[in-house]
C-alpha positions in Angstrom: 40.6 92.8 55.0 43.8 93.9 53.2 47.1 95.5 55.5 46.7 98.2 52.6 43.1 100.4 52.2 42.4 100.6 48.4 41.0 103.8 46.9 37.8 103.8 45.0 39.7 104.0 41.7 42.0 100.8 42.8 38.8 98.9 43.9 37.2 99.9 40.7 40.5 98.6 38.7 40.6 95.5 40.7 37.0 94.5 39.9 38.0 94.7 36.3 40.2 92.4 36.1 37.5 89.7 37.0 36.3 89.2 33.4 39.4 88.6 32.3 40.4 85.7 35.3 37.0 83.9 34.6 37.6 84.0 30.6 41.2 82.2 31.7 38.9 80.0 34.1 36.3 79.1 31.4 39.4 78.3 29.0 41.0 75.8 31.6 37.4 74.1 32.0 37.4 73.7 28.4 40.9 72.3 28.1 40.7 69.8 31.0 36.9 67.9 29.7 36.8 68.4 25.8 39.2 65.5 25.5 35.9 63.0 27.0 34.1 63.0 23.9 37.1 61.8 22.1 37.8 59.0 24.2 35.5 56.4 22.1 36.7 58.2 18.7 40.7 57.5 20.1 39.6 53.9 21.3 38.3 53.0 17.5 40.8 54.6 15.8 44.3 53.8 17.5 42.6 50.5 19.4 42.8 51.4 23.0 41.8 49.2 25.4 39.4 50.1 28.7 42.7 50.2 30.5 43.6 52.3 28.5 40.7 54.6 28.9 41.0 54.3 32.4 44.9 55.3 32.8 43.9 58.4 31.0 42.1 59.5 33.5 44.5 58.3 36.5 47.5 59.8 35.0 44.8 63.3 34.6 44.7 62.9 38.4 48.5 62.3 39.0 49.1 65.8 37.3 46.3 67.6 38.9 46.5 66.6 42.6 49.8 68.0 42.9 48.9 71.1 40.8 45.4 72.0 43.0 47.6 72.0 46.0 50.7 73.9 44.9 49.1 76.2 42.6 47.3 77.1 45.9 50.0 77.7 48.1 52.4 79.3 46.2 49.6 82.0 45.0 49.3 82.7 48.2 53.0 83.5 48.4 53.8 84.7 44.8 50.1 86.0 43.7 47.6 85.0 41.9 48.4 86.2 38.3 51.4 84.7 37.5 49.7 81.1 38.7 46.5 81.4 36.9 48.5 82.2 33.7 51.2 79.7 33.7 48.7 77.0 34.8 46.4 78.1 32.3 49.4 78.4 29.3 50.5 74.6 30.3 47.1 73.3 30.1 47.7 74.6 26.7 50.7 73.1 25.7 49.1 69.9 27.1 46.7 69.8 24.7 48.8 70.8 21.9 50.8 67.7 22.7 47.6 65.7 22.5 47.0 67.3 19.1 50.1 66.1 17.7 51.1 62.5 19.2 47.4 60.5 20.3 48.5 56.9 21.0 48.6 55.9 23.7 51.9 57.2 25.1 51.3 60.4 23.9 47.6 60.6 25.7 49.1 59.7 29.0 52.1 62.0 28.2 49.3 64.8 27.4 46.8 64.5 29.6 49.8 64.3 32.7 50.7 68.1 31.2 46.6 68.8 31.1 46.5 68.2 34.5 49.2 69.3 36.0 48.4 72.7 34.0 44.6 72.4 34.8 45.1 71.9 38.8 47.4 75.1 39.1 45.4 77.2 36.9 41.9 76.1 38.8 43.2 77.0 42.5 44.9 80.0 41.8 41.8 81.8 39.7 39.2 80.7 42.2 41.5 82.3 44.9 41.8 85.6 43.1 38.3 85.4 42.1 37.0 85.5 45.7 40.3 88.0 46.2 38.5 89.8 43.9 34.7 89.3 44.1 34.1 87.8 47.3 31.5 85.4 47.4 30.0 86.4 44.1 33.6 85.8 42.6 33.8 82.8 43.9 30.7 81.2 42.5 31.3 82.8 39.5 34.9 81.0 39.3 32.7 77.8 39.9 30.3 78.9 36.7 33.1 79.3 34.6 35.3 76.7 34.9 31.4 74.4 34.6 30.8 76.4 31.3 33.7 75.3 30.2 33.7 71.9 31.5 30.7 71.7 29.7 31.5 73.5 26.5 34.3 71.1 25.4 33.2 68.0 25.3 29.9 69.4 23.4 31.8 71.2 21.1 34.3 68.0 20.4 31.4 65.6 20.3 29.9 68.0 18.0 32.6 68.4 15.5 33.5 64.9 15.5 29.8 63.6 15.0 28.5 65.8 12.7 31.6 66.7 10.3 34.5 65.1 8.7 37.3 66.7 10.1 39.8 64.6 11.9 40.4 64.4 15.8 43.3 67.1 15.2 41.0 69.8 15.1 39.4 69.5 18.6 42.6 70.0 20.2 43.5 72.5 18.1 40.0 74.6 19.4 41.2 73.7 22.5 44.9 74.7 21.8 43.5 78.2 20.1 41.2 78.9 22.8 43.9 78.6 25.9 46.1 80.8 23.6 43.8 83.6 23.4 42.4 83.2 26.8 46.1 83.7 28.2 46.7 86.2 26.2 44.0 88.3 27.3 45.1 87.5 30.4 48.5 89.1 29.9 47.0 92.3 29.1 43.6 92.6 30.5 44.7 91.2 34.1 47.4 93.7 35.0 45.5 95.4 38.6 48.4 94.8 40.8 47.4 92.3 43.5 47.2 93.6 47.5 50.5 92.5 49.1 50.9 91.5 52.7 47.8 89.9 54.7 46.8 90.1 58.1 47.9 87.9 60.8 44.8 86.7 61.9 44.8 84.8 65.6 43.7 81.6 65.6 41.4 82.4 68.5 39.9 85.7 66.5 39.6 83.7 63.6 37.3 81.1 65.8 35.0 84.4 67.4 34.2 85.0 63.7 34.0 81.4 62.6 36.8 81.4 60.6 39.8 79.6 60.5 41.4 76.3 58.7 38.9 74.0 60.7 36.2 75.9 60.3 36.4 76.2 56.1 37.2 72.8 55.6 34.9 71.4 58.1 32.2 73.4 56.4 33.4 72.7 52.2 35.1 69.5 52.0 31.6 67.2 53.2 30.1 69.0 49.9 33.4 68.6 48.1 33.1 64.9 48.0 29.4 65.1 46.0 31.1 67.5 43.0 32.8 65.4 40.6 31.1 62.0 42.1 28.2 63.1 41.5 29.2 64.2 38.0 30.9 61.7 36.6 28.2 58.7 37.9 26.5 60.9 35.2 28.8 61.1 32.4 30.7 58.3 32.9 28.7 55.5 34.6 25.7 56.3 33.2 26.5 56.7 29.4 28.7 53.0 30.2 25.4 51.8 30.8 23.9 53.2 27.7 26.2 51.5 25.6 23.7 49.0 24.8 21.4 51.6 23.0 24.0 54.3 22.4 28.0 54.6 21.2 30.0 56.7 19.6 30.8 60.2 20.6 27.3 62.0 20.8 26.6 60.0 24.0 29.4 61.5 26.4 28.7 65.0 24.9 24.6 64.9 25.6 25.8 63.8 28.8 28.3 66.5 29.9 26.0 69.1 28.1 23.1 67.7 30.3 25.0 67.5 33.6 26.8 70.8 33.2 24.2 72.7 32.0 22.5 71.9 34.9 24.7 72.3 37.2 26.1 75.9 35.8 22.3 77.1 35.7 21.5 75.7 39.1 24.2 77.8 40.4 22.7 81.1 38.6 19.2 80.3 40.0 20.7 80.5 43.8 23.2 83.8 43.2 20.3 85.2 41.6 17.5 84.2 44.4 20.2 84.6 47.2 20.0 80.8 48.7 21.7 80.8 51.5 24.5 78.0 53.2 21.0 75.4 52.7 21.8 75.4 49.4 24.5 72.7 50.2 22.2 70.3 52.1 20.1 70.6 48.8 22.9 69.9 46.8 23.6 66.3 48.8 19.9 65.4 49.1 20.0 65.8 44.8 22.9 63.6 45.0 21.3 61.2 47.4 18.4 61.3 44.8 20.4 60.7 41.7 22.0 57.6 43.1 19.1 56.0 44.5 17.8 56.3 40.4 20.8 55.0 39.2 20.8 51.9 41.8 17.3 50.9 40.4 17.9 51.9 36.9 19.9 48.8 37.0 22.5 47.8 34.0 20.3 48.9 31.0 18.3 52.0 32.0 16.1 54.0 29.9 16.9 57.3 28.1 14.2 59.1 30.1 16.4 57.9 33.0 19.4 58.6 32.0 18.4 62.5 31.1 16.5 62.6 34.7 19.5 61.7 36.2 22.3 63.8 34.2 19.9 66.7 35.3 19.3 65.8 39.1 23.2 64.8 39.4 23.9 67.8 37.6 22.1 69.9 39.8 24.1 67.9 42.8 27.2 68.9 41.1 26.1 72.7 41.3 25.1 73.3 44.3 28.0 71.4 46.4 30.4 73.5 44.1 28.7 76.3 44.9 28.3 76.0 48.4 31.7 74.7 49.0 33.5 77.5 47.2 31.4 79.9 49.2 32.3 78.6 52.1 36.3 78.6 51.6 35.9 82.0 50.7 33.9 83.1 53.8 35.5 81.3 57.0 39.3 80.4 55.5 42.2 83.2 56.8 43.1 85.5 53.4 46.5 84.4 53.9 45.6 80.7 53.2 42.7 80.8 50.8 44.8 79.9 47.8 45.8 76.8 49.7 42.5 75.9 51.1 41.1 76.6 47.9 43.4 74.2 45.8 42.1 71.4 49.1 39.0 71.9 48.5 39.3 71.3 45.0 41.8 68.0 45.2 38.8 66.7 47.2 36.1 67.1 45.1 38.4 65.5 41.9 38.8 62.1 44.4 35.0 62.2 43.1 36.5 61.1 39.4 37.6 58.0 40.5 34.1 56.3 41.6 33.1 55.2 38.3 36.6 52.9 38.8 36.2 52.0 41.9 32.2 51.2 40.8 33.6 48.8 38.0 36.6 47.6 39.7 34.4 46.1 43.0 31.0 45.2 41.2 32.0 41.2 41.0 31.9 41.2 44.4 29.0 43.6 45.2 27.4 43.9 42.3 26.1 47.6 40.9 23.1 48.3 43.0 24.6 47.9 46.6 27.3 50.7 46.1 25.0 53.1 44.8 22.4 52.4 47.5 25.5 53.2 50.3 26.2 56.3 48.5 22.4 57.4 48.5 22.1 56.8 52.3 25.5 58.6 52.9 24.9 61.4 50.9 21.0 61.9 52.6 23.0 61.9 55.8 25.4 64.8 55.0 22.2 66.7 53.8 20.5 66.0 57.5 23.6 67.0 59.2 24.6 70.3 57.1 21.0 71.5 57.2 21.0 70.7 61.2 24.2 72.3 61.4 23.0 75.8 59.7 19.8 76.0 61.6 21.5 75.1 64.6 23.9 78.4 63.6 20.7 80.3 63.1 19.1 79.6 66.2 22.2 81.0 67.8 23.2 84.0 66.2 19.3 84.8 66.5 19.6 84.5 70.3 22.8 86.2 70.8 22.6 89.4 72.7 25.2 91.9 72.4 27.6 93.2 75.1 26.4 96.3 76.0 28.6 96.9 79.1 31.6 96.8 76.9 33.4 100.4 76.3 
């Protein structure tokens, strides 16, 4: 709870202001993917190489990192507005950088201010969304920011498969988008956060299982399924595709098919009310999708490669979900920008397993990884779902004090 009680009118101001931090959020999804259905377009046209490719997305990471985990503290110090919208505004200029210098320096220049823009803008929303919302905001953070994740690339792939207009104008949907979404921002986001949170004790924190340990120890085994689990679709997979399929239609089917997924997925448990179980079902999807991949082998088939864009993307969902839920639930309010921007820097270590896939297959080959990953992900279902029913059992048995005064 807040030092300061808010009125029903302040409450009722507050809660307004959501709309406008998940448009911001759905803008910064948008501006951080759209650029992957470009990727083979860029390649042709300016004659990148897969390193390339590759240091597009490293130098992406190299800007975000940082920018998950200082966006996250310093909200927590400065508030959340002024984090979401800078983060949100550079993301922007990013892109417009992309828009008007795409060789290679300027991609790496680009997609450094992307991320960097992107990590600030993702930690401090999903803070103030579950400032704002409480668990509901929180997966509703995690729906926006998939929509637009999802959004982009279609929408690039789109444009660039189906029309003649050059590879300026994604960026410049991208570019128009941020724009407006800060702008409503500025004007729609202006509830004035709460100031000053409670100093929780570490051993009060523990009584109500909350506290650092407890968040992390509950989100970040589900963090590492989010973006692994997505990208084995949209990156490794449509790779593998390449015998059938190029050009910039693949990636777009795929983040439309992963995403899609994985945003409805999340609807389906708000609406039904899944409970923490929803995250062991998210890692025995994963374990799933990477037991198909490992057998698929290096040319799978089309029905294969929907089936497991769907059942990764439903992975993806529910780990984001669940995780997100759980930072919001047991982390101190004083910290949850900070364990929120963690949380997040740990799931985005999942982008780098389609490199680490390519970069060790000479020396295990491409079923052996995916097999490990299966078996590991199967055991973090077992143990989260023995771990909540273990919690059941025990609040069920728990018998109140009734001697206290």
């Amino acid at each position: 709870m807040w030092v300061t009680v808010a009125t029903t009118g302040q409450q009722s101001r507050v809660k307004a202001v959501l709309p406008a931090v998940l448009i911001v959020l759905f803008a910064t999804g948008w501006a951080a993917n759209h650029f992957t259905a470009l990727l083979p377009v860029l390649a042709q046209r300016n004659g990148l190489g897969r390193t390339a490719l590759d240091g597009a997305f490293g130098i992406y990471a190299v800007g975000l990192l940082p920018g998950l985990l200082g966006g996250g503290t310093l909200s927590d110090r400065w508030g959340r507005r002024p984090l979401l919208l800078t983060g949100a505004a550079v993301a922007g200029l990013g892109n417009f950088a992309l828009l008007c210098w795409h060789d290679q320096t300027g991609i790496f220049v680009g997609r450094l201010i992307v991320g960097a823009g992107v990590g600030v803008a993702m930690s401090a929303g999903t803070a103030w969304s579950a400032d704002i919302g409480g668990g509901s905001g929180s997966v509703l953070a995690g729906v926006s920011l998939s929509a637009g994740f999802g959004c982009g690339p279609v929408t690039s792939a789109l444009v660039e498969q189906f029309t003649s207009a050059p590879v300026h104008v994604p960026f410049a949907i991208s570019v128009t988008l941020s724009a407006a979404a800060v702008f409503a921002g500025v004007f729609l986001a202006r509830t004035p956060e709460p100031a000053g949170w409670p100093a929780a004790g570490p051993a009060a924190d523990a009584d109500r299982g909350q506290g650092v340990a407890a968040a992390l120890g509950a989100a970040l085994p589900l963090a590492v399924w989010v973006f692994a689990s997505a990208t084995v679709a949209m990156v490794t997979m449509v790779e593998r595709m390449h015998y059938r399929f190029n050009g910039p239609l693949l990636p777009g089917l795929a983040a439309a098919l992963t995403l899609t997924s994985g945003v409805a997925i999340q609807m389906v448990a708000r609406r039904w009310g899944w409970g923490p179980l929803a995250g062991a079902a998210g890692a025995v999807a994963a374990a799933i999708g990477y037991g198909t991949v490992a057998t698929a082998g290096a040319t799978p088939s089309l029905a294969v490669f929907v089936t497991v864009a769907v059942v990764l993307g439903i992975a993806y969902g529910l780990c984001l979900r669940q995780g997100l839920v759980d930072v919001e639930t047991k982390s101190p309010p004083a910290l949850r920008g900070t364990l929120t921007g963690v949380f997040w820097a740990v799931t985005y270590l999942g982008f780098g397993l389609p490199v680490l896939l390519v970069t060790i297959e000479p020396a295990v080959g491409i079923t052996a990884p995916l097999v490990v990953l299966s078996v590991v992900a199967a055991a973090a279902a077992m143990l989260r779902a023995a771990r909540e029913i273990s919690a059941k059992r025990a609040s069920a048995h728990t018998v109140p004090d009734r001697t206290a005064v």
